[in-house]
N, C-alpha and C positions, 0 to 999 in steps of 0.2 A: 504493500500500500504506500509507501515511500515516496513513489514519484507521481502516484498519482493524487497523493494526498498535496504535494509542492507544487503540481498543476492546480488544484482545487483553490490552494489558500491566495495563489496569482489570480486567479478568474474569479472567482466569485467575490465580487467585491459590492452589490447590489443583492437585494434579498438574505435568503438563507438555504443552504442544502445540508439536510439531514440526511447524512450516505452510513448504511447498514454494509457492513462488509461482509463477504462470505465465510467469515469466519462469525457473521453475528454482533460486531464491536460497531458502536456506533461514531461517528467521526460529525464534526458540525464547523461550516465551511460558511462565513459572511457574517452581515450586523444584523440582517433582518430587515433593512429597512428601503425604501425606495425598489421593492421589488416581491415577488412572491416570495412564500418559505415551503418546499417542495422535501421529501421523503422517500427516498429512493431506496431500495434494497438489490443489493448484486446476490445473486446467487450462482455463479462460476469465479472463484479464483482466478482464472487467466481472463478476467476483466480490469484485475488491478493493475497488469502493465499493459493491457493492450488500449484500455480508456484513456491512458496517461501518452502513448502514443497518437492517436486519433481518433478523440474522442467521439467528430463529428458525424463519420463513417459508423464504430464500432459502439457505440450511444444507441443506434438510429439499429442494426442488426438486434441488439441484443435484446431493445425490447421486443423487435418482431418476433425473434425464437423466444422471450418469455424468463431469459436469465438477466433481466433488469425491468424490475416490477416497482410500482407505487403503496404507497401505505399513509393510514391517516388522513384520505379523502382526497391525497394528491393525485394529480392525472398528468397524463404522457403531453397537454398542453401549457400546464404552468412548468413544466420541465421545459421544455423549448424556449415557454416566455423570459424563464431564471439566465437560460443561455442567450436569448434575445440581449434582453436588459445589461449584460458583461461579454458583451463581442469584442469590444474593443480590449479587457484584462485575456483574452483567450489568446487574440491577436498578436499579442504582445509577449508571449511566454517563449521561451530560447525553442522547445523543441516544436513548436506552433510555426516559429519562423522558417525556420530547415524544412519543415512540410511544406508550407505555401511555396516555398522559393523550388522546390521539388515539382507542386504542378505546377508554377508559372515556364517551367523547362517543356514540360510535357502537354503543352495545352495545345498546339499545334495538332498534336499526334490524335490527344482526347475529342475533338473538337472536327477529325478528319470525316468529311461528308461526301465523298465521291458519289457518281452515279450509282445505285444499286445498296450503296451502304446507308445513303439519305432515308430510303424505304425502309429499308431494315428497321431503323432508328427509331421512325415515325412509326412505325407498327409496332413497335413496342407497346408503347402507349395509347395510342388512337384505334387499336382493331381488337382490346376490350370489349367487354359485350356492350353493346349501348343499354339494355336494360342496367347497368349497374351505372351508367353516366343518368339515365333517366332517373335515379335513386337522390340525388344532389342540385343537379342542374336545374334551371329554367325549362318551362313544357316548350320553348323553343330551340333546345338543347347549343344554347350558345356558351362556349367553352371557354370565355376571353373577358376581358375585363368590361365592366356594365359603367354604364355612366349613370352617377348620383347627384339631383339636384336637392334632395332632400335625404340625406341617408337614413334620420333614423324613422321617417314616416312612407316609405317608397317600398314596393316589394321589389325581390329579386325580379321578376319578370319586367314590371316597370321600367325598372331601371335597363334592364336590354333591351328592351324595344327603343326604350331613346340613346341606348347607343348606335344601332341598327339606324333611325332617323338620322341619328349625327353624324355619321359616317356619309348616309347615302347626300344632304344636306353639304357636305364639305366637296360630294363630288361633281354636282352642281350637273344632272340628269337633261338631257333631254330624248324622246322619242327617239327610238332606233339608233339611238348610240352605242357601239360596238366597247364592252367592256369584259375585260376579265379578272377574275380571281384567281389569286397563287395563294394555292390550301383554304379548301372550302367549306374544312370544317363536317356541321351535318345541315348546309344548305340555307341557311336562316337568313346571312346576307344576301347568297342570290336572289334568293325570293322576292324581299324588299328590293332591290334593285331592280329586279324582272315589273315589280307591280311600278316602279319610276317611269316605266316605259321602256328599259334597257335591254340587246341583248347579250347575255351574259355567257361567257365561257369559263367553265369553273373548271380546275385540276385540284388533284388529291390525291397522296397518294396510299393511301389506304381505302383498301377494299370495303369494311366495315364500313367505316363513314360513308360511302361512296352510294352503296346499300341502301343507305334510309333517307339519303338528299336526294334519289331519285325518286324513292316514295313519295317524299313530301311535296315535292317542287309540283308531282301529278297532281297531289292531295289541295292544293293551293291554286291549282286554274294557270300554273304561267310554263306547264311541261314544252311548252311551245318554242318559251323565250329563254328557256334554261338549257344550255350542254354541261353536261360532264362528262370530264374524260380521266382516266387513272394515270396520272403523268407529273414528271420531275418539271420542274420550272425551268429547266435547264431546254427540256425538248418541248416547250410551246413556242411555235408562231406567229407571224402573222402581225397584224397593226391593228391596234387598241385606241379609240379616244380616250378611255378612263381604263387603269389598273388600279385594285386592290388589292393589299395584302393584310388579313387581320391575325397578328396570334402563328407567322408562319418564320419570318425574321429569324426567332428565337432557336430556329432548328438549321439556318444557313451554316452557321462557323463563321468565326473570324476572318480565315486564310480564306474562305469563297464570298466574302463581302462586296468586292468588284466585279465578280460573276454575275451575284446577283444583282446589284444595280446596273449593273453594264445589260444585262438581260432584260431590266425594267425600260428603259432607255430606248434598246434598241428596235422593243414591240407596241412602246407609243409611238404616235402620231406628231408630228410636227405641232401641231396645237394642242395636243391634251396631255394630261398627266394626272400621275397617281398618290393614291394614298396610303401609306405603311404607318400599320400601329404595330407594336410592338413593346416587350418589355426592352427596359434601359435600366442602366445604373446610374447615380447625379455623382461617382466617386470614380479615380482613373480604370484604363483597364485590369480585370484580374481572369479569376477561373470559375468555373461551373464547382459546387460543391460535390466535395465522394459522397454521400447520399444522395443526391438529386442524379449524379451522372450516370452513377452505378445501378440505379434503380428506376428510377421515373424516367429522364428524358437522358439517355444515351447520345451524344453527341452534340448537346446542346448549349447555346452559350448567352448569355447575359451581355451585351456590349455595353461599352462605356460610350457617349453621346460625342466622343473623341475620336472613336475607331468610327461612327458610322458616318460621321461628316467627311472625317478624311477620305474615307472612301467614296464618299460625293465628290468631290472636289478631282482624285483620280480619275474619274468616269465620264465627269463634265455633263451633273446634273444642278438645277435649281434647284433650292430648296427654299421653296416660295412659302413655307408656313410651318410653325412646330409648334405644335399642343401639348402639354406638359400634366398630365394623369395623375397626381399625389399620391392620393390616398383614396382615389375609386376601387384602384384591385383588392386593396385591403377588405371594406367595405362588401365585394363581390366575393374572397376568399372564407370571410366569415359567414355569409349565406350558404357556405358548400361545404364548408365545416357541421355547422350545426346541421343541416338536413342531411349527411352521412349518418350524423351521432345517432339521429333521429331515427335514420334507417337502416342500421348499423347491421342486424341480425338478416335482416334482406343479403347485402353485399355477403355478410358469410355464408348464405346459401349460394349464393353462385360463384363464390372461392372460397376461401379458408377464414382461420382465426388470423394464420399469418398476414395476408394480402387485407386484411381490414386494418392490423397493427400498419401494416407498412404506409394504408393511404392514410391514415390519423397522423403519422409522424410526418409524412408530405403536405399534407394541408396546413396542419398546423406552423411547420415551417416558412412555406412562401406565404402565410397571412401577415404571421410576423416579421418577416423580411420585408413587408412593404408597410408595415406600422412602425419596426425601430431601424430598420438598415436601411441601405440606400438604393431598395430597385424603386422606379416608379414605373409608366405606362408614355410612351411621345405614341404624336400621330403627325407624320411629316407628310406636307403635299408639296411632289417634283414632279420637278419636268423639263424639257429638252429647251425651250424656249424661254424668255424672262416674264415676256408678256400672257405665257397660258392662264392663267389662275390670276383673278380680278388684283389688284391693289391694294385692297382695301378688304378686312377681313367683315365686312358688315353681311356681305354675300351668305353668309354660311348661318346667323341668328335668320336673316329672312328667310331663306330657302329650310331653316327649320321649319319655322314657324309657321311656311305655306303646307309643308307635308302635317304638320299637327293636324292645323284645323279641319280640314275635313271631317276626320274619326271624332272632333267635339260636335261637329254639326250635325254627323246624324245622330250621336245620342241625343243632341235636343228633341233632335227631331222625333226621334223613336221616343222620348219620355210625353 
């Protein structure tokens, strides 16, 4: 317990952690104050050098197998928050530094998306059953950060539908405008796009997803105006007035940043241009964490707002507007948290005890990662030209505000 206890008394310097060893001794690590007080119990001995190694990764396994459990009404979320609230004491510890400076060597490598390995990647995650995303999600199954005008009186649903508006709103729609989507998700944006008057060419590349966005898009009257096709961004064609990208960024890499905007670039149009939302960090470049890489998003990466301009600037794109997202994904992470918890014993019927541990410690992570650490959410509009996209960002509240009212006017009208 030696060095994991000399890690412990570095880090925890907010809240408290009461660590029960495997031998049963109890150890007590902080002031108690400005932070939870969390109860943790190891039961395998080779957690005490291997937590004090990496903890991040070996923290995050150990509750899934069950040999690092809570006590005293603590839960696997005020654990995360204790580690939340002292990132900066973890950061700072000698063998913490030799770690990070280990993946900042390897991130190239972690991070590597070729053709065929991009798929892989994205099917890890994305060709889960959708009944077990429909357990969490919006009934529009939108899997991206929601836009809050009111957080604490808005439902989850609400709030996506007006990001779906603000999105289509930013892209300033008319009839028969030739637009496409990179990563389409399970079809919510085509949709709203398709009902703009657009039409829309969406790629994915997971087969699951691919599955239920062709149901719906028929289910929704616009099977017409919708293609989809199962394909890398890399092999679409063709010239677009408007591209989107929502929630797809995050699974490029670093080393194919130029690819892909070079690819955004080269399939608009002389006048139009696109929209990428995306997760960002407001803090320099770093690495995807060993939990998140290892398990949830394999090859995935978090840019710094430094690596994706640079790479504008290589490509020879405008970046005629950037939206800066706070603290909505938080807000959207904690509605997908609590509606798991809710339906907790669902998701273990259709996997295990493990795969429920595992999404509890993922959720719970990236909710706090956008409440105490530095990711937020941009929405940048580029494009080939300076003059595509108005001046003036006043375009984007009106052209909201004309897709609103409609849907107020026939409730009047229906009441």
């Amino acid at each position: 317990m030696r060095m994991l206890s000399g890690l412990l008394r570095k880090f925890v310097r907010n809240g408290r952690m009461r660590l029960y060893d495997a031998a049963g001794a109890l150890h007590e690590f902080g002031s108690g104050e400005n932070g939870p007080t969390v109860t943790v119990r190891l039961h395998d001995k080779a957690l005490h050098h291997k937590l004090a190694f990496n903890p991040e990764l070996i923290a995050a396994e150990a509750y899934m197998d069950g040999t690092l459990t809570f006590e005293d009404g603590s839960n696997v979320h005020q654990f995360l928050e204790l580690f939340s609230v002292n990132r900066s004491g973890l950061a700072s510890a000698g063998s913490q530094k030799l770690l990070r400076r280990a993946w900042r060597g390897l991130k190239r490598w972690q991070q590597a998306n070729p053709l065929g390995a991009a798929a892989e990647h994205a099917r890890h995650h994305y060709d889960l059953s959708t009944d077990m995303y429909r357990l969490f999600l919006d009934e529009g199954l939108n899997y991206s950060c929601a836009y809050f005008r009111d957080p604490d009186n808005e439902t989850l649903e609400e709030a996506q539908r007006a990001k779906l508006i603000h999105i289509a709103a930013k892209l300033r729609l008319e009839p028969g405008m030739k637009v496409a989507e990179i990563g389409s998700g399970w079809g919510s944006l085509a949709i709203q796009l398709a009902k703009c008057g657009a039409q829309v060419t969406a790629i994915n590349v997971s087969p699951e997803q691919l599955k239920i966005s062709r149901q719906r898009v028929e289910e929704a009257g616009v099977g017409d105006k919708v293609t989809f096709f199962e394909r890398d961004y890399r092999e679409l064609d063709g010239k677009f007035d408007r591209i989107v990208s929502v929630g797809m960024m995050e699974h490029v890499g670093v080393t194919y940043f130029d690819e892909y905007f070079g690819k955004v670039r080269d399939l608009l149009t002389d006048d139009g241009y696109a929209m990428i939302h995306a997760i960002g960090r407001m803090t320099p470049p770093g690495t995807t964490g060993p939990f998140i890489r290892k398990y949830i998003f394999p090859g995935g990466y978090v840019p710094a707002l430094s690596e994706v301009f640079a790479s504008l600037e290589r490509v020879g794109l405008w970046a005629c507007d950037n939206e800066i997202l706070r603290l909505h994904y938080y807000y959207t992470i904690r509605h997908w948290r609590e509606r798991f918890a809710e339906n907790r014993e669902a998701a273990k019927a259709l996997y295990d005890e493990r795969f429920c541990r595992m999404w509890e410690f993922y959720l719970s992570a990236v909710e706090l990662g956008f409440l105490h650490g530095s990711n937020m959410v941009f929405q940048l509009l580029l494009s080939r030209e300076r003059d595509a996209v108005p001046i003036i960002r006043d375009f984007i509240v009106d052209d909201e505000r004309a897709l609103v009212k409609p849907k107020r006017t026939r409730k009047r009208a229906a009441e």
